[in-house]
N, C-alpha and C positions, 0 to 999 in steps of 0.2 A: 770458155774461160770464166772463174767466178770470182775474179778480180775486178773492183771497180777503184774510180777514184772522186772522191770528193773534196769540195774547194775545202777550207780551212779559213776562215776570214780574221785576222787579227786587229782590235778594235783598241782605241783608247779612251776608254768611259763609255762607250756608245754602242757595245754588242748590245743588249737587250732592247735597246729601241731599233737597233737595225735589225734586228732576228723578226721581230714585230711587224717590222716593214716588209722584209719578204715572206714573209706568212701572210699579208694582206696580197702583196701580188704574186705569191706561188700558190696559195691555200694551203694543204697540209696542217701536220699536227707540227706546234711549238713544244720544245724541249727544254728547259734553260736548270743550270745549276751554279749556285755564287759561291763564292771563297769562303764564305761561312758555314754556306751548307756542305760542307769537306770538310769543316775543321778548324777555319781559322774563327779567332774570337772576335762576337759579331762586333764588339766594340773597336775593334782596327778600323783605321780607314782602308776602304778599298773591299773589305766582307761583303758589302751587295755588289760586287761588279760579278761577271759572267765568269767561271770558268770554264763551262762546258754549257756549250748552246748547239742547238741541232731545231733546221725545219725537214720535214720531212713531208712528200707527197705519196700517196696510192701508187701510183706510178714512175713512180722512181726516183722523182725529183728532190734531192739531199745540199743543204748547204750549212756550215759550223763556222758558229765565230765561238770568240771570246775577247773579253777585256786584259789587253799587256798590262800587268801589275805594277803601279803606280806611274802611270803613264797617262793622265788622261789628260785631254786636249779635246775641243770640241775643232782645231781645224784639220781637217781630211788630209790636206794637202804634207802636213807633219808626217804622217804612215805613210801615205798612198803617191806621193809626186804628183805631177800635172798631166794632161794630157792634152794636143791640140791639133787642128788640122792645119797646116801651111803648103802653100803649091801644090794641094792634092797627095800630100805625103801627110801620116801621123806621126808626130814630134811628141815622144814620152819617155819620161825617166821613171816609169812605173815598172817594176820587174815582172808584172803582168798584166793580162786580161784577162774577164772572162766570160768566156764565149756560151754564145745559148743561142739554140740553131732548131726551129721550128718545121714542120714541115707542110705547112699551107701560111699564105699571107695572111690569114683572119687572123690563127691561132698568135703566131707574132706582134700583130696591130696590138692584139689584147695585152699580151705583156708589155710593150714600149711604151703605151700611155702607161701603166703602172708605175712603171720603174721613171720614167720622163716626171712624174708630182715631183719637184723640188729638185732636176737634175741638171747637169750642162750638158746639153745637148753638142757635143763635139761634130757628127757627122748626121745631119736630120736620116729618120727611115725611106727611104726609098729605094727605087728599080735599079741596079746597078748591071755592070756588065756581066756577070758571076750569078747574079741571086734576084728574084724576084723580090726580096726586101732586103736591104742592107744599111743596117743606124750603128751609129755608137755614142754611148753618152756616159757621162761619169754621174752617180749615182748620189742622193743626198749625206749619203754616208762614205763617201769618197770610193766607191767601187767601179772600175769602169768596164762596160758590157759594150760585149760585140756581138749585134745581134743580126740575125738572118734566115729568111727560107733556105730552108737545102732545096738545091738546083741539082738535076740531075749529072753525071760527069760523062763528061764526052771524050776521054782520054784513049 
């Protein structure tokens, strides 16, 4: 099949420093295009925010924000809702997650401390019954990952 899908991240004032951020912990090449460079007049406000941003990896690794137009907020929680752990259940009015699923515990460790610089750590990374690593933390730019070894399936 040669359909893939890629997140979309919608940002309010903050895609280009979070496009930056995960370009520091995915690597890959940064993409970024502002409302000005499309057209609009760089004298509006809001002509340097992002409208098309893209990281991209060798490997396949793809993730796109942009800036909601005239929208911006620096608090996360305004876009993205909360997320928390209580009684061992996750309590979120977030319409999503998203998931990023390694396949050795090294490779994993390497990402969770990246993404962990300036995050809420909701669920620390560790051994779970399912996955030889298993975290979830909301991200400095209000994104929350679920992150994990693939374990084999015994179904």
């Amino acid at each position: 099949m040669s359909i893939t899908t890629t997140t979309h991240l919608n940002f309010r004032g903050t895609a280009g420093r979070a496009l930056e951020f995960y370009q520091a912990v995915f690597g890959g090449a940064l993409t970024a295009a502002t409302y000005g460079d499309f057209g609009m007049p760089k004298e509006v406000p809001g002509a340097e925010k992002i409208v098309f941003g893209q990281v991209e990896t060798a490997d396949g690794f793809r993730l796109m924000a942009y800036d909601i137009p005239g929208q911006d907020t620096a608090d996360t929680t305004v876009t993205a809702g909360t997320t928390r752990r209580e009684n061992g259940t996750t309590v979120t009015d977030r319409t999503f997650f998203q998931s990023l699923r390694g396949q050795s515990l090294e490779e994993v460790l390497t990402l969770w401390d990246r993404l962990a610089d300036g995050a809420d750590i909701i669920e620390p990374l560790a051994a779970s019954a399912w996955s030889p690593g298993f975290g979830m933390l909301t991200d400095r730019f209000g994104v929350t990952w679920v992150i994990d070894v693939e374990a084999p399936y015994n179904g």
